[in-house]
Structure formats: C-alpha cells, structure tokens
N, C-alpha and C positions, 0 to 999 in steps of 0.2 A: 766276375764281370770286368771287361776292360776298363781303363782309365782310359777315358776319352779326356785328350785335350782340347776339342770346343765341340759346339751341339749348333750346328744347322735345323733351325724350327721352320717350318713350311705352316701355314694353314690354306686349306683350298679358296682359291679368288671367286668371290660372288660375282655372279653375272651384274654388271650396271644397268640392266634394266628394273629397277625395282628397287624400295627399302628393305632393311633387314630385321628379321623376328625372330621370336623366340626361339624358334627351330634351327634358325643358323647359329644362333648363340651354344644352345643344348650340344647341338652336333659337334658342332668345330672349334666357335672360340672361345668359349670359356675353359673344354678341356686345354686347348693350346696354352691359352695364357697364366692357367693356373700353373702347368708345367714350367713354362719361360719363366716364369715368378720364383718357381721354386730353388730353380738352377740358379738365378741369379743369388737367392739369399744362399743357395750356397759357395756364391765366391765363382760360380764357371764364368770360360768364355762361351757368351750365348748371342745370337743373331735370333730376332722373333723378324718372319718376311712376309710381310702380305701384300693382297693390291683389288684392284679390282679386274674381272676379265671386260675387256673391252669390243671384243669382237664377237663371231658367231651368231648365230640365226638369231634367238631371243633378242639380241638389240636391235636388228633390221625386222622384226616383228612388231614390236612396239613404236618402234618410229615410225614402221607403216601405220599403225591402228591410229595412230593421234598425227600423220603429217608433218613431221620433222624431219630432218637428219639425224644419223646414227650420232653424230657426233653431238648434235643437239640431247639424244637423248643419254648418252655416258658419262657428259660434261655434268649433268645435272644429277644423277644417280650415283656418282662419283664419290661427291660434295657430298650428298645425304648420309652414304654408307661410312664415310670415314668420320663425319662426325658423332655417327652412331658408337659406334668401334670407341670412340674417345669418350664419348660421354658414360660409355659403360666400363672404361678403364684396361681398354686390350692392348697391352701397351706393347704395338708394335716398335721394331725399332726404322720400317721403312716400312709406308703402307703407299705402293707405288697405283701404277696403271698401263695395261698394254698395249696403249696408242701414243706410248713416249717414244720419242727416238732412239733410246738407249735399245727398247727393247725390238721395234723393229727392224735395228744392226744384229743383235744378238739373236732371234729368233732365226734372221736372213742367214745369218753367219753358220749358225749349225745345220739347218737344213745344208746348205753349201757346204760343209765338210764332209755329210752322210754321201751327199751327192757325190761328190768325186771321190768320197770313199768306194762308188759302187754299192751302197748299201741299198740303194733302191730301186724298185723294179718298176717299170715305168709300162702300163697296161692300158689300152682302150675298150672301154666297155660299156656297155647302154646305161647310162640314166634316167632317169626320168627327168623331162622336160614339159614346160604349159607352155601351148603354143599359143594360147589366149593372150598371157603376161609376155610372150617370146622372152622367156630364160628357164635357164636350169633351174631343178630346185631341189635345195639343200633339203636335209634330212626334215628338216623340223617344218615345212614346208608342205610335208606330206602325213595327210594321215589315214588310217585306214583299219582294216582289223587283223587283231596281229592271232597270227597263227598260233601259238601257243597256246593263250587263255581265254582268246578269243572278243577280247576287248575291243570296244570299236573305235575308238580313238586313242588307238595306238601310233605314236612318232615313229618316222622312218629314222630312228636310231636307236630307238628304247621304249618299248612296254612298261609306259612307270602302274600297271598296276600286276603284272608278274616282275616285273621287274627287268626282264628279259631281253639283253642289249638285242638288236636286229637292223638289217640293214632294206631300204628301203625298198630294196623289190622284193621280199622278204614278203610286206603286207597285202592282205585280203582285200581288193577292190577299192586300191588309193583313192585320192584326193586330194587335188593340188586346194592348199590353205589360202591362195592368194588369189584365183579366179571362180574355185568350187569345182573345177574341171577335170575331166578324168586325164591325168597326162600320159604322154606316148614316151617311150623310150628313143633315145637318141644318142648319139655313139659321141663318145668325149673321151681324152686321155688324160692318166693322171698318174702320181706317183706313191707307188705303194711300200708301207715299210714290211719286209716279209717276218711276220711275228713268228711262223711255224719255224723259221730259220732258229731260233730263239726256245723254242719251248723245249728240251731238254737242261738247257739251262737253267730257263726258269722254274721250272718241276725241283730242279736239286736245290735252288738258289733261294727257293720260298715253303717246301715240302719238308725239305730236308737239312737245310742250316738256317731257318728260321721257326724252330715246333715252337719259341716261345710268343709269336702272334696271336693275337687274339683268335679264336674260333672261326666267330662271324668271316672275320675277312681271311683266315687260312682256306675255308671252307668254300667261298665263293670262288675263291682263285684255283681250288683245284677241281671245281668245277668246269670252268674255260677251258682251264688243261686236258680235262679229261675228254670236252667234246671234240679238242682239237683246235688248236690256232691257228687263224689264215692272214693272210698280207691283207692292211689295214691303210685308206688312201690318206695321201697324205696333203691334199692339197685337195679346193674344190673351185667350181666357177662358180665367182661370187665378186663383187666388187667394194666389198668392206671387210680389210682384215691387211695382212701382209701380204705382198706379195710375192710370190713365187719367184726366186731370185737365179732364173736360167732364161737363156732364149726358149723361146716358143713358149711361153706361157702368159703371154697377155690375158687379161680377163679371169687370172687363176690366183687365189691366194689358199696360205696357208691353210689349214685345218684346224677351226679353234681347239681342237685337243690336242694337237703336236704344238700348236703355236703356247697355250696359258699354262701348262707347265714350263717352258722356258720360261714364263715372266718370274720363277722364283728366280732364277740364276740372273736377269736384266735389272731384277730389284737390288740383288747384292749388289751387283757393280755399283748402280748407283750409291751405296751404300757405301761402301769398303773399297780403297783399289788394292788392297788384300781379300776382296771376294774369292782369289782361285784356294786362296787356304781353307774355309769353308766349302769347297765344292770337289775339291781334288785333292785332299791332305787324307790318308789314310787313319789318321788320329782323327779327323772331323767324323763326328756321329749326325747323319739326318735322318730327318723324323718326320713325316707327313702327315699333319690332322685334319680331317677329311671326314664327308660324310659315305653312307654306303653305297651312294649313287657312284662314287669315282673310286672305288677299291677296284675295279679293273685298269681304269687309267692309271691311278699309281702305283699298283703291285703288276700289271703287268704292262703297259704299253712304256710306259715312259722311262721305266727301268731298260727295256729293251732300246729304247733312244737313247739312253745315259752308256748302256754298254756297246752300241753301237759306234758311239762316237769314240769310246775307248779312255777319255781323261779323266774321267767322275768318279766320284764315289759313288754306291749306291745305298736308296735311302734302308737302315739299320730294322726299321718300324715302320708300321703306317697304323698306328691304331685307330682306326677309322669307327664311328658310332654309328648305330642305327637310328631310325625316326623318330621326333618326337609327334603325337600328336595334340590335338587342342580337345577336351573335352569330348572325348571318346572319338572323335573324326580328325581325318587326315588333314595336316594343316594346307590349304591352299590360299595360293597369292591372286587366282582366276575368281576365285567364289569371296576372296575377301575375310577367307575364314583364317584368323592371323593373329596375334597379339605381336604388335606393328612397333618397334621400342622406341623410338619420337613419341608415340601418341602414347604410353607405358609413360613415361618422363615426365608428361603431359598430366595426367592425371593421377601419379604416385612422385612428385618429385624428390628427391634426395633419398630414393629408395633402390638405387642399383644394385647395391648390396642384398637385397631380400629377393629379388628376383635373380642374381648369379647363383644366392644358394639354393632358391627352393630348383631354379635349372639343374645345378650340382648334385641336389639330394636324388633327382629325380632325371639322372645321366640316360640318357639307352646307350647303355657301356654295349651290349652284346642283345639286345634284342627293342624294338620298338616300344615308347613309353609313353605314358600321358601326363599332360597337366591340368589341372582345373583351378579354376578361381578359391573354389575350397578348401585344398589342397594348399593352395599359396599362401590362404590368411593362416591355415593352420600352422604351417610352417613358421612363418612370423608370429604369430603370436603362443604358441608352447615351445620353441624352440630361441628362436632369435631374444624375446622381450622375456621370456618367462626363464630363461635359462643364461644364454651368454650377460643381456642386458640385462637383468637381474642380481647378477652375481657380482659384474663392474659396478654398479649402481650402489647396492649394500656393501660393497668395499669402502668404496668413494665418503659415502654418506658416514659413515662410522670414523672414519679417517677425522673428518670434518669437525664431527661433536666431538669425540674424545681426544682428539691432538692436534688441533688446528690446521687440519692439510696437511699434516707434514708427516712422512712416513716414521711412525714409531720406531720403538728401540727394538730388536731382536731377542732380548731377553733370554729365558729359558728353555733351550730348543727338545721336545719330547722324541720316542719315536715316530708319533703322529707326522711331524713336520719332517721328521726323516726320511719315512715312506711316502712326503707328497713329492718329493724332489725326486724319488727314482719315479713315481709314478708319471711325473712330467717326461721326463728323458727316454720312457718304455713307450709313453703314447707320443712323443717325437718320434722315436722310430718306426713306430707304427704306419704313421704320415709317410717318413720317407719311403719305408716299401710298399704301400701302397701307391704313392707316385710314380715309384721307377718301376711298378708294372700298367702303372695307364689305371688305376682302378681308384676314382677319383670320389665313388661314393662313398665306400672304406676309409679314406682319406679323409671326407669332411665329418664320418662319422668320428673317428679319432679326435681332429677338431673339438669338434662339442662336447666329447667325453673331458676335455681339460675341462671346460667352464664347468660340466657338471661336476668334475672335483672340486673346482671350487664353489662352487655351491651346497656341496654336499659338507666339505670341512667347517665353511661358517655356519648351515642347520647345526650341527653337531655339536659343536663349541659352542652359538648361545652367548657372545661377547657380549652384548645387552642385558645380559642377566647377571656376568658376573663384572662387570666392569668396577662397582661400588667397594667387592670384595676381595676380587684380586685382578688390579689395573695391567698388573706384571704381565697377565697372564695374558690379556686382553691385547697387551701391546704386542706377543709375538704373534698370535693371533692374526693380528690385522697386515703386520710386516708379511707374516705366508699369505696373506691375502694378495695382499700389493704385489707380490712376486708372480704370482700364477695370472693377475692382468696385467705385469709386464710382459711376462712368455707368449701370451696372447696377443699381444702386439706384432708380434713377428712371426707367429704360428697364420697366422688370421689373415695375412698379407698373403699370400697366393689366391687366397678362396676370397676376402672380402676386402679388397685394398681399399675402400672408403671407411670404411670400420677400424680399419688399424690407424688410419691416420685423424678418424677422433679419437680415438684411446691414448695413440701418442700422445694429442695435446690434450687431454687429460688428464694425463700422467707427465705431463712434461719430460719426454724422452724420445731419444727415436728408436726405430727395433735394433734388435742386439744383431748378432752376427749369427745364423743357423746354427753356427758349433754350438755357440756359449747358449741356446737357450737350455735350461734345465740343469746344466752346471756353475753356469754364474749367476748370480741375483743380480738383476738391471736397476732394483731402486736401491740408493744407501740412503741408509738412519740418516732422519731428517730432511730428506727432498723435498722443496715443497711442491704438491700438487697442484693442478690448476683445477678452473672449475667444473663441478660435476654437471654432469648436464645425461638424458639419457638419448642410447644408444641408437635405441627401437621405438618406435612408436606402436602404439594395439593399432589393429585395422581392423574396421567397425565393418557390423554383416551389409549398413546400407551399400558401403564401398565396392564389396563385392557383388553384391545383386546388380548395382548398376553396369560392371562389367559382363555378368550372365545374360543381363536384358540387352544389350549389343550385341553380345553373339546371338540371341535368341533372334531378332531384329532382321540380322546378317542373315539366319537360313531361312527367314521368313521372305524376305527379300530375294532367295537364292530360289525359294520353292515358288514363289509366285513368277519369276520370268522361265521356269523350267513348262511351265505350262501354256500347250499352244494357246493360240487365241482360235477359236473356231467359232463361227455362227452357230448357232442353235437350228436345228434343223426342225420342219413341221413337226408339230402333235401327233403321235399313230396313237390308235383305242388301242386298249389292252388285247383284246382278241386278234390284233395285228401282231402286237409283243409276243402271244403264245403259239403265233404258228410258229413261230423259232426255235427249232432242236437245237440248244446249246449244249455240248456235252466235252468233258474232260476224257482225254486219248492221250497214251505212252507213244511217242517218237520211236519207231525199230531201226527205219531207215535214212538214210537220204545221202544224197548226190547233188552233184550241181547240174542243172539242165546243160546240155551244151552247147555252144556259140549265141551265150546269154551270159549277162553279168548280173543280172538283178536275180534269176530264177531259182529254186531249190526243188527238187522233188523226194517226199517225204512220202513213207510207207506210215500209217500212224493205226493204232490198235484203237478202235473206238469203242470197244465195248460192246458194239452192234453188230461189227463186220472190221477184217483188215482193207484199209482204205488207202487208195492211190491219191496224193492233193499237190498242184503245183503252188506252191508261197512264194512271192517277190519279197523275200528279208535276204538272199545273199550276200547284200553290201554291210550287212549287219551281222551274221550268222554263219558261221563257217559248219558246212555239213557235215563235222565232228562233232564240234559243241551240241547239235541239235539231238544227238543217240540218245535215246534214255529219257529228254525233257517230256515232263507231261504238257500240254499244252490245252487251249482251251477251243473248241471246232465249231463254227455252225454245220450242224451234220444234213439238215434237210437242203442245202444251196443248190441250186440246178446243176448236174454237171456239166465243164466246157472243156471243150479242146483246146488244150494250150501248147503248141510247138510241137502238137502230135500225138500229144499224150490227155488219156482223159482225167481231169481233178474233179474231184466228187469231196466239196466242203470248200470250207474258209477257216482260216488259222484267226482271232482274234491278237491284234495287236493295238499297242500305244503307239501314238504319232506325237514326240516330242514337237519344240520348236523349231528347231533345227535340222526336221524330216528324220531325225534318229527314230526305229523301232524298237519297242521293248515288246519280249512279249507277255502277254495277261496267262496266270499261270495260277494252278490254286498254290496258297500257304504252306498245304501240309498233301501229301502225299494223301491219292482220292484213286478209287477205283474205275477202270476205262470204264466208261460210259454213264459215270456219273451226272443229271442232268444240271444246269444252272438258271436257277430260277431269280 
C-alpha cells in the first residue's frame, strides 16, 4: 500500500432543508469520522471537510411549503445541522456552506475553466415548463411514474424506490409539484458535460485499478457503464443557486450537482491557503463518504469534472454505505418516520456514545440495515454496561479498596500477563485493517473484544478472593487491569470519543499515541486515579417503549391522513349488494388508448370469458406493470363505448387523498373468476 502523505476526507453535504437522523449518521458520518479519528491517532496529515448543500430544488421546496425565502430556510437548517454534527462529536476540521462567497468564486471559476477548456457542449432542448407558475421546472419539480418500476411518484431525476437515476421526460404522465399541472415542453439551452466522452476512462479507472471498492458501489458503477453514458446538463433555469458565469445565461444557474461537490474544494480554501496540496498533490489520498444515493455522482460525474479540468487528484475511495432503516420501514423525513438527534439528546442525554455504537455495530457496510429501539437497549445494556463499563468499573473499584487509587506494583509477571499484551497489539491490528478497508463493524467488534479480555482476565483471577492470601498477586493483577483501560482510552476514541475522555479522567491520563498502545503501559506504579464513576447507565424497558409508542403514534398519524375523506353514500339493501358480479381476472393485455392520457385498454381473463375493459388508471399504471396483475372486476357493468372501443366491466380501485389509485387485488394468487362476496 502506498505512503500517503495526507488524506483528503470528504463526507457528502446534507441538503439544509431539514434536521439530521440517524440514517445520515449510519450512512456518512460516523463511518467518516471514525476513520479522520483513526488517521489522526495515527500521527497523519488529515483535513475532515464538510458543509451543508445550500442550493437545489429541496430548499426552494420547503421555502415554498412554509413561505419563506431560500435563504430564510438554509440560514436556519444550517445552524441545526452543524450543531448536530457537534454535539455528536464529528469533529470536522471545516463544516462550511454553499452560499459563501468563497464558494460561489470557486464553483464560478471551474465551470469557467471547463468552459473555455471546450469541455462543454452546449445543446437546446425541450424541458418541461408550468405555464400556470410561468417557469421551468427543475427535476424535483416534476413527478410522475417512472418507467421502470412503475412507481408513481417518481422525481424527474430519480426513482428513490428502484432507485433508478432518470431524467425528467423520461416519466409516465408528469406533473408539475407546484400548480398540479400537466406541463408542456419548451425549448431552453444549456450546458452539457459529455460524460460518454469519459466512459472509457472511467470503465479502466473504477473496473480495473480500483477491484479493491466496495461491491455495492463497484457494482452500481458498472452498471451506468454498462447502459452507456450520455452528456449531463450542467446548468438549469432557476433563480437560486450560482450563477452561470458566461453571457447569455441570465436566469440560468449552476446544477446543484456540479455546483456541491466543488464546495469540498471552497471548504478547503477556506480552510488552508495550502488547500491545492490536498487537492492536487499526488501524495494526497481522497476519500469520499457518501451514502448510496450519490455513488454515481462521486464515482462517476464529478471524477469526470475533476479530470476534465485536468489539476486534481482523483478521489482513491468512495466507500459509500447503503440505507439504514427505522424499525423494519424506510426512514422518511415526509412521514416523520426518523429518530431526529436534537430530540435523541432530548430525551437520552449524555448518551451519544450509545447510539454512534449501536449506529456502528449496526453499519449497512454493503447492504441496507435496521435499527430498533430493542436492538439499542440491547446493545447498551450487554455490551456497553455489562462488558466495557463493567470491566473499567471492577478495575476502578478494586483499585480503590485494595491500594487507595493508586495503581499497584507490577509484581510477578506470569505468562498470563504476557499473553494479554500480545493479545492487545493482535486486536490493535485487527482494528487497523479493518479500518484501512472501510469495514467499520469488524473494527468495533475488535474494540469490545479488548474489554472482554479484560473481563475475562479479572473473572479468572478472582482478586477478591485471593487478596488476604496473596496481595502480591493481586497487585499485578489489577496493574494488567489498569493497563488494558488505559489502551482503551485510545482504542475507544475513534468509535466513542465521549467515553475515552471519561476514562481519561478516570484514569487521569490522556490517550497514548496509536504506536505505543499495547507496547507500552500508560499507567506507572503508583499513579493516582481519579474518581470512579460509571461509564453506562442500564436503559430501562419503560425508556424504550416510550420511544416505540412515538413511532407507533407517527404511522398512526401517517395512516389516518393517507385516508381520503369521502361522505358515506345512501344505504342499498343487500339484494342491491348481490346483483354485483364481483370477480377476480389475470391482466394478458394492455395498451395505452391513443390521444388520451388517463385511458388503458386491458384484455383481462375472467374466468367467464376473455374480456375487452377501458380503465382510467394510466397516470398511475404503466401498461407493462399491468401484464400478469390479477385484478378485481365488476363483471356484470353495462357495457360502454369508450373512444370507440366497447368495455364490458369495471376495474375496482382505491382513491387515496391525493387522487392516487391503488388497485384492490386479492393477497394470495385466486383463480380467474373467483367470486367476491
């Protein structure tokens, strides 16, 4: 492995529209800053860069929803985020923002070098416009159903439930998010970075001198690759953000994804006026930590901007994490469904430490992962209190009776104690290469394996039992004790830096240097200790219930407004109910009606006969997704002419709030023409 002489750290900038939870911690910053922790006790030179993103659709959404300005709203979201970050100990060395003037020079400055490099192709092409709102409208702006998976409220940039980037004329039967309006396309020019220029490149550059990436994110990248990469705009009409720094581009700014990767490089400046040695030094290692939403921005768009512009280095890594969930569901910031860390603070204080581990234990290193309230207490209370705090606590306390605080003599040293000091230095290295591959659960599991050596050496020895009979023995005893919760003071600092620095003052010491943990002993014969106090606290089951009946609360709340409001319609007698042929039919065919947007025309097997039926779900339904559904039909319905075509039945459907259809479908796979009584 090279010697790198410094490590450029990147973690991905959170949008300032919103606080930060648990999910951004799992994903980005606790892997980040465990790493910037580790590097530093190893003596590197390290930069940790973060900020918030300050532009892009999301914050002129939320400034819409509540009536503000943008600015009103990132000013405020700003503040929250970075005192979040601090109070959970992400100890950036610049936690900037992209409405500095640093960064809209810097942002303006490299598009203008791409520019007159000729790197960009500069195309005019239809977008979609609300002629309601009279503006364009950005991705996020539009939603609709994405061809792919067929989701109906898919963003004109990304399918977050395939996942599926896509571009906005891409989707099934838009709709503008700011009038409800169907928009028309209108001819706009803009400037495109051509990525396909680039994809050979990057195929060698990420396929083939990068095999040690993670899976996840090798995987996804040669997926892009493989369907082909196209020119990517780079600029949109919008009036919040940078702006486009040539003539003819009034009303046109950056593209928050070419714009918030420069804000790593606007942060250094800020930082360092030695920022280009971090950014263009061939000795400098960068490293991007990211969740899986942006492994195409950073393994392939912004690499292609970094080699475009020609002076950068490009980043080494990007071990990017997959999702965490909450309690078997996807965390959302919409539904409220969140463990929100202000309100975490709120009602667990001086507990950051228990929740970066149980986050750490419980990493989605390489595939999506959950958390539960159960899970956490467990975590805390057999591992945290029963194991690490445990093990300091009966060091401490023994220390106290039998030698007044003060670390005994070393005495008689067996093989015992000889075997615990290589066993600390083997589970040191342990840590370290699970670090220096990103594999952070390994890592904390190494961790806990110290305490439980030393829990396991004091079970075994029994110093309270022989203390009367031989103190001798009792003293080295407690000395190896003392020694393995000083190594823990420095071991314990990447993963739980509020924990290292009670143990410090514990132990009245600061952490050793990474070399010397496990080859030199931190306490000498006779130190005296400070006071014991414990680590962990147990968390009682009321604690966690109360957290369960909040989220319980939250989807109860989520399932009562999903529910339209409709009047109750008159009373019909049952003998009205059973003229009604309800019967379950397999979908064979379907089409779109033509010069209709709402209409499908579906061939469905009823079990009784194959049946011709025209359904208005196309704004919902793409006549792929429909092959195969079984569906549920009124089969006896009069038939009508509909656009020329005769429908014979009715598709039963749900009518959310929001005019969404779902359709009513049985459970379990039913034979066509099964009745429904």
């Amino acid at each position: 492995m090279k010697n790198w002489k410094r490590y450029t750290i990147t973690s991905a900038l959170p949008y300032a529209n919103g606080p930060i939870h648990i999910g951004h911690l799992a994903g980005v910053y606790i892997p980040a800053d465990i790493y910037v922790r580790y590097l530093r006790k190893r003596g590197k030179d390290v930069i940790f860069i973060g900020g918030s993103d300050e532009h892009g659709v999301p914050i002129t959404i939320k400034a819409r929803q509540e009536g503000v300005s943008p600015k009103d709203i990132v000013d405020r979201y700003h503040n929250i985020i970075k005192k979040s970050f601090e109070d959970f100990g992400i100890s950036f060395d610049i936690y900037s923002r992209t409405t500095n003037k640093t960064h809209f020079e810097t942002a303006s400055e490299f598009f203008k070098k791409l520019y007159d490099k000729g790197e960009f192709v500069e195309k005019t092409t239809e977008q979609y416009f609300d002629t309601e709102a009279n503006q364009f409208l950005a991705d996020r702006y539009i939603t609709g159903t994405c061809p792919h998976c067929s989701n109906e409220k898919a963003y004109g940039d990304q399918c977050e439930k395939c996942g599926t980037s896509l571009n906005a004329t891409d989707l099934i039967n838009p709709k503008s998010t700011i009038s409800g309006s169907k928009p028309i396309k209108k001819e706009t020019s803009h400037w495109f970075l051509p990525l396909d220029k680039y994809e050979s490149f990057l195929r060698k550059w990420i396929l083939e001198d990068h095999k040690e990436w993670k899976t996840n994110v090798s995987g996804q990248c040669k997926s892009w690759l493989d369907m082909g990469l196209q020119p990517r705009a780079v600029s949109r009409d919008l009036d919040w953000g940078v702006p486009v720094p040539v003539e003819g581009a009034t009303g046109k700014v950056l593209y928050v994804w070419f714009d918030a990767p420069i804000g790593y490089i606007s942060a250094t400046k800020e930082l360092t006026k030695d920022w280009e040695k971090y950014w263009k030094d061939e000795d400098s290692r960068l490293i991007h930590f990211i969740g899986k939403d942006n492994i195409v921005f950073h393994c392939i768009v912004f690499p292609t901007m970094l080699k475009a512009e020609g002076s950068f280095i490009l980043p080494e890594n990007v071990p990017a994490n997959e999702f965490l969930n909450l309690e078997g569901d996807k965390i959302s910031t919409s539904r409220n469904w969140a463990v929100w860390l202000h309100e975490y603070l709120e009602e667990f204080p001086d507990k950051q430490d228990v929740l970066r581990y149980t986050l750490c234990a419980n990493m989605p290193e390489t595939k999506d992962n959950d958390f539960t309230w159960k899970d956490f207490q467990l975590r805390n209370n057999s591992e945290l209190v029963a194991i690490l705090g445990n093990f300091v606590n009966r060091a401490m306390v023994l220390t106290s009776k039998y030698f007044e605080g003060k670390v005994p003599a070393k005495g008689n040293v067996t093989d015992v104690e000889k075997e615990l000091d290589k066993a600390i230095i083997a589970l040191k290295a342990d840590i370290e290469n699970s670090l220096e591959n990103f594999k952070f659960r390994e890592a904390l599991k190494a961790l806990m394996d110290v305490a439980r050596l030393g829990n396991k050496y004091l079970a075994d020895a029994e110093p309270w039992k022989i203390y009367k009979t031989d103190p001798d023995r009792v003293s080295t005893i407690l000395y190896y004790s003392l020694q393995i919760a000083g190594a823990l003071t420095s071991l314990c600092e990447p993963f739980l830096p509020f924990t290292s620095q009670k143990l410090c003052k514990m132990l009245t010491v600061s952490t050793q240097n990474w070399e010397d943990v496990g080859n030199i002993h931190p306490l000498s014969e006779g130190h005296l200790l400070g006071e014991s106090f414990l680590l962990f606290d147990k968390i009682e089951d009321d604690a966690i219930q109360s957290q369960v009946d909040k989220l319980l609360a939250t989807k109860k709340a989520n399932d009562e407004k999903s529910l339209p409001v409709v009047e109750a319609k008159p009373e019909v007698s049952y003998d009205d109910f059973t003229k009604m042929d309800i019967r379950v039919g397999t979908v064979l065919e379907a089409e779109r009606v033509p010069k209709t947007q709402k209409l499908l025309k579906l061939k469905v097997d009823t079990g009784l006969d194959v049946r011709t039926l025209i359904s208005g779900i196309a704004e919902f339904y793409s006549p792929e997704s429909m092959i195969g559904k079984q569906v549920c039909i009124l089969a006896n319905l009069q038939p009508r002419n509909i656009k020329g075509v005769e429908s014979k039945g009715m598709i039963l459907m749900a009518e959310g709030t929001d005019g969404t259809l779902k359709l009513i479908s049985p459970t379990e796979v039913s034979l066509n023409g099964a009745t429904i009584k």
